[in-house]
TIPADREN-249429 format. One record per residue: residue in one letter; residue number from 1; x, y, z of N, C-alpha, C, O in turn. Coordinates in nm, 3 decimals. Atoms other than C-alpha are relative to their C-alpha. Example, Ala and Ser with C-alpha at 12.3 -4.5 7.8 and 13.67 -1.06 7.14 Angstrom:
 r   k   neast  nnorth     nup  caeast canorth    caup   ceast  cnorth     cup   oeast  onorth     oup
 A   1   0.089  -0.119   0.000   1.230  -0.450   0.780   0.090   0.120   0.000   0.194   0.118   0.066
 S   2  -0.082  -0.119  -0.006   1.367  -0.106   0.714  -0.077   0.109   0.073  -0.026   0.220   0.090
END
This chain:
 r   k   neast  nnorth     nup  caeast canorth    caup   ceast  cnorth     cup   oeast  onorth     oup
 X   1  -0.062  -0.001  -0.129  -0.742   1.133  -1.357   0.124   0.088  -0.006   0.201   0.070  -0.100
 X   2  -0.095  -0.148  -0.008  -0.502   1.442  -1.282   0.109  -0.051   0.097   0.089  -0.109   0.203
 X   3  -0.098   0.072  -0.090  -0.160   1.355  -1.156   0.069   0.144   0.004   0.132   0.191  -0.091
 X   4  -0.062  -0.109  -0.013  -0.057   1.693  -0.975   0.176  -0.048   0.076   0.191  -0.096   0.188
 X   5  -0.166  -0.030  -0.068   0.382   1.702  -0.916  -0.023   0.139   0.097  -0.099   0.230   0.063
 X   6  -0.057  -0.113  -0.078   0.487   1.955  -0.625   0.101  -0.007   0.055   0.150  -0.120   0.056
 X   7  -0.104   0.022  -0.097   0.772   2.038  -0.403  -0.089   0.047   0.108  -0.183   0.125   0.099
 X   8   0.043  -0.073  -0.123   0.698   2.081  -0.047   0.124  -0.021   0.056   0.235  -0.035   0.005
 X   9  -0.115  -0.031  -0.077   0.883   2.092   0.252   0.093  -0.166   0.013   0.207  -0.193   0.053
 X  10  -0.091   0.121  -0.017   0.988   1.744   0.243   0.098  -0.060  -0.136   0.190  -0.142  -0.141
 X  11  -0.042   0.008   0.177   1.087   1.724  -0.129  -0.128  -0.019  -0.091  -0.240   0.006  -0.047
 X  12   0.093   0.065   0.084   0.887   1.596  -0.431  -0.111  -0.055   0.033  -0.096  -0.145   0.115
 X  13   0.133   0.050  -0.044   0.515   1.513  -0.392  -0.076  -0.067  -0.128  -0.152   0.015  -0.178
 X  14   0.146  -0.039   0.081   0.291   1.352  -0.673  -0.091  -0.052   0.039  -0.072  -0.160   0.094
 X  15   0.156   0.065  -0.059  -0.105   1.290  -0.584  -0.025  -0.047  -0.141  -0.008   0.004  -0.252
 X  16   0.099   0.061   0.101  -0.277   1.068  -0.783  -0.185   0.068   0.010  -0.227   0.020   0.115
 X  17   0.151   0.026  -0.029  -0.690   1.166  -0.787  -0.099  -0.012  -0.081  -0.104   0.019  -0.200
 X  18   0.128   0.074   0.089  -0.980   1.044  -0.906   0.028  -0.171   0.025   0.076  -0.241   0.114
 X  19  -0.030   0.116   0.078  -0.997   0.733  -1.124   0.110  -0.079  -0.050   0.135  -0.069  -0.170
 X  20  -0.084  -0.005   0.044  -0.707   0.554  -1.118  -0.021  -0.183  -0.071   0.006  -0.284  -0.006
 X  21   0.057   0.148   0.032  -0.835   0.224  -1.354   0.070  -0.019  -0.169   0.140   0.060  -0.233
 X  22  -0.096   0.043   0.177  -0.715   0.043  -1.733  -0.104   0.117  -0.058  -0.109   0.120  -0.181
 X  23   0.023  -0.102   0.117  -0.915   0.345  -1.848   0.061   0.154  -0.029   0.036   0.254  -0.095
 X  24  -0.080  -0.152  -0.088  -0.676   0.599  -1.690   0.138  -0.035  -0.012   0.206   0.037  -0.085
 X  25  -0.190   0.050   0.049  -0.284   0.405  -1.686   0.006   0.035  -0.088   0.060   0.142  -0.064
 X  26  -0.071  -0.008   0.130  -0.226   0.444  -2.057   0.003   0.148   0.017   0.122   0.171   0.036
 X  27  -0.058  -0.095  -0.034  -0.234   0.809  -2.001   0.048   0.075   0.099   0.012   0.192   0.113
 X  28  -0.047   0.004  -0.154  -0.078   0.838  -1.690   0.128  -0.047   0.008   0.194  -0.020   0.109
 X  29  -0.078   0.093  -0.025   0.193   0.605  -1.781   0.152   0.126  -0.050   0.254   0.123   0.018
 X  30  -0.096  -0.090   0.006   0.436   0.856  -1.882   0.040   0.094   0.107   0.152   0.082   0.156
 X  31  -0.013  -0.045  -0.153   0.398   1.096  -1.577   0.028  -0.079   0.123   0.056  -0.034   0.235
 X  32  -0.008   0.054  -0.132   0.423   0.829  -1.363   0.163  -0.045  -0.039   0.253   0.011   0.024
 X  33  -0.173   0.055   0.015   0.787   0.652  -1.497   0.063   0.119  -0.003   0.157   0.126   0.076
 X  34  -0.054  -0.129  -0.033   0.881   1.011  -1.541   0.049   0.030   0.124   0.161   0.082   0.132
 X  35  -0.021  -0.027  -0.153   0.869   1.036  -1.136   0.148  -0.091  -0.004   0.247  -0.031   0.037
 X  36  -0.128   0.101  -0.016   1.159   0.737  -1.159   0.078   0.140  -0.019   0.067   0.206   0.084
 X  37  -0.077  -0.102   0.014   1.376   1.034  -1.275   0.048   0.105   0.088   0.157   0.160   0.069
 X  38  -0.007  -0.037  -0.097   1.354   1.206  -0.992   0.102  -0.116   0.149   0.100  -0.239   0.156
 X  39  -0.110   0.057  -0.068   1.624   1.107  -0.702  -0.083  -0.045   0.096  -0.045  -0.142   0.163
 X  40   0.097   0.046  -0.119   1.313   1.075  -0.460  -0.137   0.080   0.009  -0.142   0.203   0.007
 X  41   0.078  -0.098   0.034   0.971   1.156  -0.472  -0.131  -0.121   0.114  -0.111  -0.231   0.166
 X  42   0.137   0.075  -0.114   0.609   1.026  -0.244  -0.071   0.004  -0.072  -0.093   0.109  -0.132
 X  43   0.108   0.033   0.047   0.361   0.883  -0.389  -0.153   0.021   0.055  -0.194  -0.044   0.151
 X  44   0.125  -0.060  -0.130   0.028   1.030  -0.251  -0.149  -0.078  -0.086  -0.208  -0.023  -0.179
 X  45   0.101   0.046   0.039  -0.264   0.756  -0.314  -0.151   0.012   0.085  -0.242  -0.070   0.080
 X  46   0.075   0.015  -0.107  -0.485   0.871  -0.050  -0.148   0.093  -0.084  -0.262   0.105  -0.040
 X  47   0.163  -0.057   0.099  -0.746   1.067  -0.344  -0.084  -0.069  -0.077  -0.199  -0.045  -0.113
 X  48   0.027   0.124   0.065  -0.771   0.767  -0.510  -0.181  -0.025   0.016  -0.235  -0.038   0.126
 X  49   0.135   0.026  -0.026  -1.149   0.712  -0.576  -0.037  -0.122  -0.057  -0.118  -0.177   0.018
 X  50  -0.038   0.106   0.082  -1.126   0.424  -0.807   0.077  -0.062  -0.034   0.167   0.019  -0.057
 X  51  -0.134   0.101   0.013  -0.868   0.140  -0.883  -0.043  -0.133  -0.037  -0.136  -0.191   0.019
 X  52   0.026   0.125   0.001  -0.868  -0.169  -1.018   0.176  -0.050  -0.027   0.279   0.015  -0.006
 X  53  -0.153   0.122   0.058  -0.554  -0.461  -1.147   0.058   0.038  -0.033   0.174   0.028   0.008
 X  54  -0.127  -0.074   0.089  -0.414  -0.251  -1.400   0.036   0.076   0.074   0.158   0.067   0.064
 X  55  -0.022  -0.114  -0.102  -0.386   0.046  -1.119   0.119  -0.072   0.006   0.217  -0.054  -0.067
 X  56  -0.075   0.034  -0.100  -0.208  -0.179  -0.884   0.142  -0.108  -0.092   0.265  -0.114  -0.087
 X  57  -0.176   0.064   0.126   0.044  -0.393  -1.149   0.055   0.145  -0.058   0.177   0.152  -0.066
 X  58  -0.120  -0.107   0.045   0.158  -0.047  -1.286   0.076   0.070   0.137   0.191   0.111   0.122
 X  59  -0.074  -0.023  -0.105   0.232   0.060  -0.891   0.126  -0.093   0.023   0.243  -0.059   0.041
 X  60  -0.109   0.099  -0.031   0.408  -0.263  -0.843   0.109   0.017  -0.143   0.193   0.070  -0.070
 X  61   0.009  -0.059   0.097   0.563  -0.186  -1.193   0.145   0.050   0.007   0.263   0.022  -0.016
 X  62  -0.095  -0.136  -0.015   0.677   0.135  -1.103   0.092  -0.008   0.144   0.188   0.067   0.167
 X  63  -0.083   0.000  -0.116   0.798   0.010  -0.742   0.131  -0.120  -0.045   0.231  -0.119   0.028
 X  64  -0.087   0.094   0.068   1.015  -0.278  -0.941   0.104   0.133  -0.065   0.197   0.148   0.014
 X  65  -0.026  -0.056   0.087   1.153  -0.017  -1.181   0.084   0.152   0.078   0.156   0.236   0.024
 X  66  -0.050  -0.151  -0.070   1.250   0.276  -0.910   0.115  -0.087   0.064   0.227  -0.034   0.059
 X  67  -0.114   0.090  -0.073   1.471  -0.031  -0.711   0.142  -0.042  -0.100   0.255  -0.061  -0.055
 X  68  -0.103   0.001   0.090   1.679  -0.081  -1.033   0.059   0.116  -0.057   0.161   0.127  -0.124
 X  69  -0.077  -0.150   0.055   1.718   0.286  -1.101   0.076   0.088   0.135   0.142   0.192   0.135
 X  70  -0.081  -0.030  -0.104   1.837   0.324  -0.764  -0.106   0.132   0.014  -0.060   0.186   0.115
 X  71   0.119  -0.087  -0.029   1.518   0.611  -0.756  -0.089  -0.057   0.117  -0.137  -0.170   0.106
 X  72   0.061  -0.001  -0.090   1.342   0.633  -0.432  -0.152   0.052   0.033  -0.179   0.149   0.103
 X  73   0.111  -0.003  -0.008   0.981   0.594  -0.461  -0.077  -0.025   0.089  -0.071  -0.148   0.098
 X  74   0.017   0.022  -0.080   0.788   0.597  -0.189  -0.163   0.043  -0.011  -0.203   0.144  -0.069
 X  75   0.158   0.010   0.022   0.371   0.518  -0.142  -0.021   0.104   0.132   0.020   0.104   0.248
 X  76   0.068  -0.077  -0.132   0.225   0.758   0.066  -0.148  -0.103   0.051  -0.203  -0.179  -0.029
 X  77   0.080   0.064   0.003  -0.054   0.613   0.278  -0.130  -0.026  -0.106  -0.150   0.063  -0.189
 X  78   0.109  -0.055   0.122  -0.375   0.535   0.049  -0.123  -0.038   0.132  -0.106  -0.093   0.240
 X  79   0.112   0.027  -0.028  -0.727   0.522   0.149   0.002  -0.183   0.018   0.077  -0.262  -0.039
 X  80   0.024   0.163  -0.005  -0.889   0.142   0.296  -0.008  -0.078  -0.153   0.069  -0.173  -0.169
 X  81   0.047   0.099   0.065  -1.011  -0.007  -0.005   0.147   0.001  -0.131   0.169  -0.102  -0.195
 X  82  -0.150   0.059   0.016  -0.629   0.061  -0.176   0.103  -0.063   0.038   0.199  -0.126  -0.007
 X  83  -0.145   0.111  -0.116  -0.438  -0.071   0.097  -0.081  -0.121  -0.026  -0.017  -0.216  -0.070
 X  84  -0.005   0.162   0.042  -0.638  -0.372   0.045   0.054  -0.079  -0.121   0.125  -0.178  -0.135
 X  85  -0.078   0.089   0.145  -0.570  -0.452  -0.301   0.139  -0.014   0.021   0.200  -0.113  -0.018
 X  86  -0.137  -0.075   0.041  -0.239  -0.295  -0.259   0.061  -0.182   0.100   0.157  -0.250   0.064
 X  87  -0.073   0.109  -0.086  -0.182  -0.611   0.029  -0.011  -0.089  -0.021   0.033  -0.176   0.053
 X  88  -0.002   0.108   0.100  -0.281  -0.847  -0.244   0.101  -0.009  -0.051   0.138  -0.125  -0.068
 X  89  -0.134   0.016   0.061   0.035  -0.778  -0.399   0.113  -0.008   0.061   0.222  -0.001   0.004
 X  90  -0.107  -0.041  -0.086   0.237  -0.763  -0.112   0.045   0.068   0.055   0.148   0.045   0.119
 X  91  -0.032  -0.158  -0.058   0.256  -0.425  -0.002  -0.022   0.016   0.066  -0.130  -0.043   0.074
 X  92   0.042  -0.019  -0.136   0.220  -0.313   0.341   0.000   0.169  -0.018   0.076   0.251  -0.070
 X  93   0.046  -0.132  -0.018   0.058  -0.009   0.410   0.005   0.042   0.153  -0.031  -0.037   0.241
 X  94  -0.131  -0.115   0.170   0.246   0.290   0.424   0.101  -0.082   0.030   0.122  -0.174   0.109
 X  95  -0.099   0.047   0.012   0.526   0.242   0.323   0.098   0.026   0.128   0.122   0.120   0.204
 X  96  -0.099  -0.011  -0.139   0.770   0.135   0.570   0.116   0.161  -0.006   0.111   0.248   0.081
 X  97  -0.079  -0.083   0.029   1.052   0.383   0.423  -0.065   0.135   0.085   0.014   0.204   0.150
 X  98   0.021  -0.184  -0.054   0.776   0.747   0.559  -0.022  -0.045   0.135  -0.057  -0.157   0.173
 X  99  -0.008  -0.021  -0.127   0.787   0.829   0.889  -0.115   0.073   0.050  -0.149   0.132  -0.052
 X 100   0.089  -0.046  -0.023   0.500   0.983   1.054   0.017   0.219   0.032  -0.064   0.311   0.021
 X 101  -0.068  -0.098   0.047   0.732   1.293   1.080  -0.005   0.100  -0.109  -0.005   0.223  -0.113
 X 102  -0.024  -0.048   0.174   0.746   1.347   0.711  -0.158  -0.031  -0.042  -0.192   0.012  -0.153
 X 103   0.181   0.033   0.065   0.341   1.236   0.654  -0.079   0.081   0.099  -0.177   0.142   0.054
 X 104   0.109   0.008  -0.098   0.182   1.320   0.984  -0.107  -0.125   0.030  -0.125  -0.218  -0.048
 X 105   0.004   0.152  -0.052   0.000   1.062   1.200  -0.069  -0.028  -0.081  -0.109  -0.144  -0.091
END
């Protein structure tokens, strides 16, 4: 699973796509806490073709972990069958923080 970084016009972008499952986090897990480092960056889960538990505990994770670094992480919308899991954990899909402005509708 290929985790492309960009800038665009709004700042920092990374997409997740493919497979994002416990056979994909362990190498992933560095690029992704890496993003914490960044002052603000969007999370783009909408390529997402696959996901399971481990996916969604390293999101929650990484959304724990950006609130103590004072880093502004932010989920871009994902595809249906992520926003569901994702609202197993509590998450409301998108994130309240993007604006339709900064995503489109």
């Amino acid at each position: 699973m290929p985790l492309t970084i960009a800038s665009s016009e709004n700042g920092m972008k990374a997409t997740l796509v493919g497979e994002f499952t416990i056979n994909t986090v362990g190498a992933l897990l560095d690029d992704l806490f890496g993003l914490l480092n960044l002052p603000e960056v969007d999370l783009d889960l909408t390529q997402i073709t696959d996901f399971d538990g481990n996916a969604l505990q390293l999101i929650k994770v990484l959304m724990t972990e950006a609130g103590r670094k004072h880093s502004k992480l932010h989920l871009a919308p994902a595809n249906a069958k992520v926003q569901e899991g994702m609202a197993l954990l509590g998450f409301d899909q998108p994130d309240p923080a993007l604006t339709n402005e900064r995503h489109g509708p």
